[in-house]
N, C-alpha and C positions, 0 to 999 in steps of 0.2 A: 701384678698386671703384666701381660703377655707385651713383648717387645712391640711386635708387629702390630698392637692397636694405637691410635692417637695418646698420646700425653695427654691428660687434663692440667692443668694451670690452677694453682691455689695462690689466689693474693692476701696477703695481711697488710692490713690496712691499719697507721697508729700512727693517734693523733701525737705533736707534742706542745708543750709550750714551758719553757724554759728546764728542758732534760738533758742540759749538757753532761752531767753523771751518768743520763742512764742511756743515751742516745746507741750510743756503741757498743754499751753491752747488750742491748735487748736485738739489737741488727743480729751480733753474732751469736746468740742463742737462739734466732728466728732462723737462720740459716744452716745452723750443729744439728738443731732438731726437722729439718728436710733432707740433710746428709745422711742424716743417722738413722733415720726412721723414715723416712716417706724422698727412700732416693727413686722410687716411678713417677713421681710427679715433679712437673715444672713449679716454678712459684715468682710471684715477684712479691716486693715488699714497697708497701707504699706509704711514706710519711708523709701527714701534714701539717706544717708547723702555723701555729696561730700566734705569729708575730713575738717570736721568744726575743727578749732583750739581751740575752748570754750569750753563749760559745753553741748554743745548738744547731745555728743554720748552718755556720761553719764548719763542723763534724759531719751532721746530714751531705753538705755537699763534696766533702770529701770522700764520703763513702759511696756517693755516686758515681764519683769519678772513678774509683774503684771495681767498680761490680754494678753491671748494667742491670742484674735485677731488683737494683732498688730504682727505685722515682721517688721523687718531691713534689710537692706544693709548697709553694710560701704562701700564704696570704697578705695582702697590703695591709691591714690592722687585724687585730683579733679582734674575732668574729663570735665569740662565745663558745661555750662549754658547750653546744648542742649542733650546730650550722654546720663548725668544721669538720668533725668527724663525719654527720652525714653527709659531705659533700666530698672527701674522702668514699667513702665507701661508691658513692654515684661515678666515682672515677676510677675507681678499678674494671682489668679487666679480664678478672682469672674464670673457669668455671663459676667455681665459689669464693667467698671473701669470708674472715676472717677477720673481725675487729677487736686490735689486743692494745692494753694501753701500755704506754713506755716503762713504766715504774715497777715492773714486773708483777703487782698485786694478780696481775691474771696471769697464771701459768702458763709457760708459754709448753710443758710439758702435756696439758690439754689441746694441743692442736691434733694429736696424729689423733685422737679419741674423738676427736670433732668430724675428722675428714671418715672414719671410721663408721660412725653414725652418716653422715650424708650418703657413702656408699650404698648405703642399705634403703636408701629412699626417701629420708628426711630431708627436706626443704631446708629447715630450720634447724639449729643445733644451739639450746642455751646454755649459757655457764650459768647454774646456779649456785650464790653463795650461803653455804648451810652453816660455816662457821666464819670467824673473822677474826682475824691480829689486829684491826684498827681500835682504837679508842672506845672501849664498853657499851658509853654511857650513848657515842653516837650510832653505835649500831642498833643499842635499843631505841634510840628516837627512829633508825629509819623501818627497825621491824613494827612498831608504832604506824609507824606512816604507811606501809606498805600495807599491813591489816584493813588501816582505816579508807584506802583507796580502792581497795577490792571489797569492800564491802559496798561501798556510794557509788562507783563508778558503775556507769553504762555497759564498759566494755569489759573483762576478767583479765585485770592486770596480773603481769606475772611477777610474783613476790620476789623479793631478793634478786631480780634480773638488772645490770648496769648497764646491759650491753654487749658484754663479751659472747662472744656466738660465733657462730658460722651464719652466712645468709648462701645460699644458691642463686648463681644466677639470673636466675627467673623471678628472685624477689629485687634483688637488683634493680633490675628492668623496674617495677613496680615503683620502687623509690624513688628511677629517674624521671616517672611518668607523674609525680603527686605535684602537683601544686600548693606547697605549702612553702611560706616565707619564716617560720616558725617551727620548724618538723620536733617532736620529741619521739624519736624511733622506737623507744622502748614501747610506748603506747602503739605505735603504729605497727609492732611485730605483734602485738597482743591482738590487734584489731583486723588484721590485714592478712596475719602470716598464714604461710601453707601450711602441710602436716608437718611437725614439727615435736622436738622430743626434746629430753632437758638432761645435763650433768652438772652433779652437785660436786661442788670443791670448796676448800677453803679458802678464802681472800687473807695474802700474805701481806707482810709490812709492806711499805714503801724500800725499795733497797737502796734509795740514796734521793737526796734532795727534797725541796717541799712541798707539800701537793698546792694545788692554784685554786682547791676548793675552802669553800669558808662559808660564813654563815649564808652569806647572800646568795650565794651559786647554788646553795643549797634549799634558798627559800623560791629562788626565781625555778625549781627545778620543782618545785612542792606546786608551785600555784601553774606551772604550765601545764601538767599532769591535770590538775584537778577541774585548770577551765576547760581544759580541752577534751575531757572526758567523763563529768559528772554534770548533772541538773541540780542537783541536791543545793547548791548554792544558790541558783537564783529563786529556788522553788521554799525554803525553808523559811525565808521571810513572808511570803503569802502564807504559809499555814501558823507563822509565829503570830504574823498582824492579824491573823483572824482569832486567833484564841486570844490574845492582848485582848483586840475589840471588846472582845465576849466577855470578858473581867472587870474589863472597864465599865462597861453599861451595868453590871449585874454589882460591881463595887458604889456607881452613882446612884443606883436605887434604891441599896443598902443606908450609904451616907442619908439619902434624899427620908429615909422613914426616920432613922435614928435623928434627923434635925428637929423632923415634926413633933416625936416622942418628947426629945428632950433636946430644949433650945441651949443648954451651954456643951452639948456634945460638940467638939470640932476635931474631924480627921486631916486639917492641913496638914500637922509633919509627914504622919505618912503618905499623903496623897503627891506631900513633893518629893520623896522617897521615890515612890511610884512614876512618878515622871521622871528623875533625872535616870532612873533604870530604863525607863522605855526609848527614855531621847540617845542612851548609851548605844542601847540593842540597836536603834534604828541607825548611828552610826557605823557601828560593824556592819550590819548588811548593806551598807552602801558602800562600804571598802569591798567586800566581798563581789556588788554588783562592778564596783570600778575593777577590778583585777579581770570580771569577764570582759567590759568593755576595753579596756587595756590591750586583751588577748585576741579581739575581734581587731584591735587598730592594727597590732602590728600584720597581723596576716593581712589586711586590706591595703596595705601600702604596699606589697609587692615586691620586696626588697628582694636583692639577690640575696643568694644564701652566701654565697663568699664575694668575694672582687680577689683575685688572685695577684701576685707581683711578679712573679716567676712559677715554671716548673722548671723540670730535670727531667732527663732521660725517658720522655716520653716521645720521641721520634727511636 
C-alpha cells in the first residue's frame, strides 16, 4: 500500500470466557502477525469477556493498559455462546472485522489471507473447516448436522462454517441495523451476506484450557439454527397426521370386515401398539412445535443482546 493513501484499520474481534491461558497469548500472536505481515494496516483488537470467573479480566485489562489498540467489554453476566460475540463484532470499528476465537482452534496465521481476499472485493471472507484435531466422534455428529440442515433449511447454510471470517464493514452496518434479540450469525451470513468467498483450513487443538462448550451449547446451537431457518419442522407433522389418518381409517375398515367375518378375530394388542406409537410421535412434534414457539418467545421479548459492566479504551 502506497504511504501517501489512508490506512485502512482491521479489527479482530475475540470473544472470551474463562481464557486466562490463552488470553495473552493469542493478543501477542494477533499483534506478531500485523507486524510481520500486514505492517500497512492499522488494527485494533477487541475482547469481550462474557463474565469469565478467573484471572481473564484481569490479564485483558492489563493489556489494555498497555497498548491502546486493544479495547474491552465486560459484560454484566454471561450473555451466551451467540449474543456476546455478535455484539462484539457490532462494536468494532475497523474497515473490516475479524472474528477469532481465543483458544487458538482458528489460525490466527489465516488473518493476512483473509485481509488478502477482501482486497480483491470480497465482502465476506469464511474460515472453512475441511479437517479437525477436536474429538472424531463430534466432528462427525456436526458434519451430520451440517448435511442435514442444508438440506431442510430455507436458507443454503454454509457447512463447516463457526464463524471465523472476515466481515467488511458494510456487513457490519447490516448486523447493527437487524433486530434480533437472538442473532445466530452463521445463519445470517448465509442469508444476508454480500459476495463472499471461503478458505479451508484445519481446526487445531485447544492450546490450553477447557472449552465452555458441552452438550447443551451445542443443542441450544442445533435447535436455534433449525427454528430459525427451516419449515420442515412444523410442516412434518401435518403431512405425518395426514398419512396416520389415512391408516387409521383404512386399518378400522380392515378390523370393522375381519369382525364381521369372524367374531373371535381381535386386533386390541396391536391397535394399542398402534396408539401408544402415535401418542409417542404426536409428543415429539409438539416438543419440536414448543422449540419454535420457544424461539418466537425469546425474540418477542426484546431483550438486549448484552447489558455491559465496563469497557476500556474506547475514548
Amino acid at each position: 500500500m502506497d504511504d501517501s493513501t489512508v490506512r485502512k484499520t482491521v479489527s479482530v474481534m475475540i470473544p472470551t470466557y474463562n481464557e486466562e491461558e490463552n488470553a495473552v497469548p493469542i493478543y501477542e500472536a494477533v499483534k506478531d502477525i500485523f507486524e510481520r505481515e500486514l505492517p500497512s494496516y492499522d488494527y485494533e483488537i477487541l475482547f469481550i469477556d462474557n463474565k469469565s470467573t478467573d484471572n481473564t479480566r484481569a490479564l485483558i485489562r492489563s493489556i489494555c493498559e498497555q497498548d491502546k489498540h486493544v479495547k474491552a467489554i465486560f459484560n454484566a453476566k454471561n450473555f451466551g455462546q451467540f449474543n456476546s460475540p455478535y455484539y462484539g463484532l457490532i462494536h468494532t470499528s475497523g474497515d473490516c472485522t475479524i472474528s477469532l476465537c481465543a483458544d487458538f482452534q482458528d489460525p490466527v496465521e489465516m488473518i493476512p489471507k483473509f485481509v488478502a481476499e477482501w482486497e480483491k472485493g470480497y465482502k465476506i471472507v469464511c474460515g472453512i473447516k475441511t479437517h479437525s484435531k477436536e474429538n472424531k466422534l463430534m466432528y462427525f455428529l456436526r458434519s451430520c448436522y451440517y448435511k442435514f440442515i442444508h438440506k431442510v433449511s430455507s436458507v443454503k447454510m454454509i457447512e463447516h462454517f463457526t464463524g471465523f471470517g472476515l466481515y467488511d464493514k458494510s456487513f457490519i452496518e447490516v448486523l447493527r441495523n437487524l433486530d434480533d434479540s437472538t442473532p445466530f450469525y452463521r445463519g445470517i451470513v448465509a442469508e444476508l451476506g454480500f459476495s463472499r468467498t471461503e478458505i479451508e483450513y484445519t481446526q487445531a487443538k485447544r492450546r490450553a484450557g477447557k472449552t465452555s462448550n458441552n452438550w447443551k451449547s451445542l443443542y441450544d446451537a442445533a435447535w436455534l439454527s433449525f427454528t430459525g431457518y427451516t419449515k420442515i419442522g412444523l410442516r412434518l407433522p401435518v403431512i405425518f397426521g395426514a398419512i396416520a389418518a389415512s391408516l387409521s381409517f383404512l386399518a378400522e375398515v380392515i378390523y370393522l370386515i375381519l369382525s364381521l367375518i369372524n367374531e373371535s378375530c381381535s386386533a386390541g394388542i396391536a391397535l394399542s401398539i398402534g396408539i401408544c406409537f402415535l401418542i409417542s410421535v404426536q409428543i415429539f412434534f409438539t416438543g419440536v412445535a414448543g422449540e419454535y414457539i420457544l424461539s418466537i418467545n425469546e425474540r418477542m421479548k426484546k431483550r438486549p443482546l448484552v447489558i455491559e459492566e465496563e469497557r476500556l479504551n474506547f475514548n
